[in-house]
N, C-alpha and C positions, 0 to 999 in steps of 0.2 A: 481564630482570626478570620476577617469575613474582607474575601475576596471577589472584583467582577475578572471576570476573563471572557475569552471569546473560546469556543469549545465544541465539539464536535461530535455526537452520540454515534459510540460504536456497535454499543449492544448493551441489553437489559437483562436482568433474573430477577423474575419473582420470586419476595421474599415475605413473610407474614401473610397475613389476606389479604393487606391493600398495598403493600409498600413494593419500592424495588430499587433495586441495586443498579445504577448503569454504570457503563463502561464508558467515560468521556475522556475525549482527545486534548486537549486544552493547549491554546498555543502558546501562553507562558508556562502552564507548570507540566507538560510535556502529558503522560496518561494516567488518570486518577482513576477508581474506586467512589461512586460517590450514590448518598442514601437520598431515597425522594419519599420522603414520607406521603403516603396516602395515593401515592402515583397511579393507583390500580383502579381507584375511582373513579367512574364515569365523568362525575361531576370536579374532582379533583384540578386546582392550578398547572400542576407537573402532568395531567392524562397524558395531553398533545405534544408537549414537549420533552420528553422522554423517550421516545423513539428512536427505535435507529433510523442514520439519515439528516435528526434534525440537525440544522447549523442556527448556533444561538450565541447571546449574553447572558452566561450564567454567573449568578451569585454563591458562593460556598462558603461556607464554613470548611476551614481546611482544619482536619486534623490529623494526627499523626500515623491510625493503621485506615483511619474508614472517615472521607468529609462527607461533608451532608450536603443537599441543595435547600438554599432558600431563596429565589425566586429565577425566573426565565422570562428571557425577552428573543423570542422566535428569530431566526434570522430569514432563513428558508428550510422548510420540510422536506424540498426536493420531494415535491410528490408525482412528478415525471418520473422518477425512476421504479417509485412505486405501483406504476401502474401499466407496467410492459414488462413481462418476465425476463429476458433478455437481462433486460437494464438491472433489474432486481438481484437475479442470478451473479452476474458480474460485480455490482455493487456491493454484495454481502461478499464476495472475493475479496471486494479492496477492503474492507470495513475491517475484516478479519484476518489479512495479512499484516496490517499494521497495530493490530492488537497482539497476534500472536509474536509479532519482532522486538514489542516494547516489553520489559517490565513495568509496577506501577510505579510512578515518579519518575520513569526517563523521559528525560527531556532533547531534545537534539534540535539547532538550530536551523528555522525556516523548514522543519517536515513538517508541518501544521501545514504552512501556504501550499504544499505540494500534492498531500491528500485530499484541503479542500478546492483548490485548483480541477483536480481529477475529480473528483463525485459531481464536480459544477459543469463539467466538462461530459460527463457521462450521459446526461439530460438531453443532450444536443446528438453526440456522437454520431456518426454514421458506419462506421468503420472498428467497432469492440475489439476488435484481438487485438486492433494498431492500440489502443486505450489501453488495455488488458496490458501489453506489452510495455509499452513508453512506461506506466504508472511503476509496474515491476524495475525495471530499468531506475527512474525518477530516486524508487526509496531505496533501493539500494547502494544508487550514489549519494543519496544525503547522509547516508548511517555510515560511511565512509568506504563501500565496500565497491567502488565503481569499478566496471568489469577493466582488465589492464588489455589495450587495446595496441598501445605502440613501442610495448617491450616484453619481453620474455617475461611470465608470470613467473618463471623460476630461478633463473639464474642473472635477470634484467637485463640483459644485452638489450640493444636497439639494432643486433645485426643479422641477416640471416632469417629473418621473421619467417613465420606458414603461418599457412588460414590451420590451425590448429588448435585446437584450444581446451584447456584443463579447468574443468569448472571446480575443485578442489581448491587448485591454485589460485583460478578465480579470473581467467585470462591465457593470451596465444601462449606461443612458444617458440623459441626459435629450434631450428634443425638441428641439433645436437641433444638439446633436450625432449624433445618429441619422439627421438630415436631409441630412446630407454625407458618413457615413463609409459605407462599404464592408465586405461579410463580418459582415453583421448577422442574428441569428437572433431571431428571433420568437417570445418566451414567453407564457407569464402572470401575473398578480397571483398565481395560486394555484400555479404552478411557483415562483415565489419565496419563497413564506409556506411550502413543502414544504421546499427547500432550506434554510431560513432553520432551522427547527426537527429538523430531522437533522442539523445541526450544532452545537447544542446538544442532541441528546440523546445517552445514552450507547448501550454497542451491548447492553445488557442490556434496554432499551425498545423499538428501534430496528424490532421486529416489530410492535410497537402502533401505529408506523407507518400514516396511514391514505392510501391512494394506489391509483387507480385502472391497469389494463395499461399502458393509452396513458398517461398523466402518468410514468408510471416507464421506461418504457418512452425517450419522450423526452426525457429528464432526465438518462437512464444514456447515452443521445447526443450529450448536451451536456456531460458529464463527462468522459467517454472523449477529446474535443474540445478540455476544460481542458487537462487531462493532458499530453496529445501535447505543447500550445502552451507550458506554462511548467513540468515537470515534470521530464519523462525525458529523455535524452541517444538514444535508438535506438529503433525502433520495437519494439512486443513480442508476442514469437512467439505465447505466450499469449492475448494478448490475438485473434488471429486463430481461434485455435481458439473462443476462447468466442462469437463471433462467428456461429459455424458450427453450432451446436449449435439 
């Protein structure tokens, strides 16, 4: 069956001598497996367009363990991000956090618009960890997993609340539960009121953002935290490098 879609290169393996394997995001059919014949070639249709980064109209043959590509219409290569390490370092973060959250063929509604939002957003950015952060935050609200902010992750109450929070559970706590459980980190009213509002902003504001080193700082620690606990299936290489920087 030969499909267009709109689609999002996460990453590539070379495969034979000229061919390769990428890793595409697609906003209808959620993360595919798909074959580019001859892609290795200088001279090749698929060279340029096969990259991580690119944002395109791809054409596929969809089949059932491995589709193929038959042709690409560029959208943007996002070659700014390409060309500042920073940007690069961060970007293979986001690239590969949303690889490692999906199987292939999950589909999940409007995390396409959120991922490409973010890499388009990343170009511009002034502010990385606030990125770094909102984007972590973004996908783990679309995959259902948004952090529980105004009731006890355990026991649900809405009474009694602490800046407490159980990244297990996935969210605060109120004082009775906070009193017995274990692996408990200790926020603020104003770590939460931050949270609470980069999750309803979009990532066109997300600079306006108003957040001191330290609060972002430990917040991109508590996310990183999420992440690991209810997210991804493997730890990510990525994520070690930006770590180090």
């Amino acid at each position: 069956m030969l499909m267009n879609t709109q689609g999002l290169v996460l990453g590539r393996k070379k495969v034979a001598d000229s061919d390769v394997i990428i890793t595409l995001f697609t906003k209808t059919q959620g993360k595919l497996r798909v074959y580019a014949n001859g892609a290795r070639h200088p001279k090749s249709k698929f060279a340029s367009g096969t990259q991580p980064f690119v944002e395109g109209e791809f054409a596929l043959v969809i089949k059932k363990d491995l589709s193929s590509l038959n042709e690409i219409t560029i959208k943007d290569a996002h070659v700014g991000i390409r060309s500042d390490m920073n940007r690069l370092f961060l970007g293979s973060y986001m690239l590969e956090l949303i690889d490692a959250a999906l199987e292939d063929g999950d589909h999940i509604n409007k995390l396409y618009d959120v991922v490409v939002y973010a890499i388009r957003a990343l170009e511009t950015a002034t502010d990385l960890k606030v990125l770094k952060v909102v984007y972590g935050l973004k996908i783990a609200q679309k995959m259902g997993f948004e952090p529980v902010l105004f009731s006890c992750s355990s026991c649900g109450t809405q009474k009694n609340l602490t800046p407490n929070f159980s990244v297990n559970l996935g969210g605060v706590l109120c004082g009775d539960c906070a009193g017995h459980l274990t692996g408990i980190t200790k926020i603020t009213l104003e770590h939460l009121k931050w949270i609470n509002v980069a999750l309803k902003s979009p990532f066109s504001t997300i600079q306006d953002l108003n957040v001191s080193d330290r609060m972002i700082t430990e917040i991109d620690f508590l996310v990183d935290r999420f992440i690991e606990a209810h997210l991804v299936r493997r730890p990510l290489k990525s994520l070690e490098v930006l770590k180090q920087m």
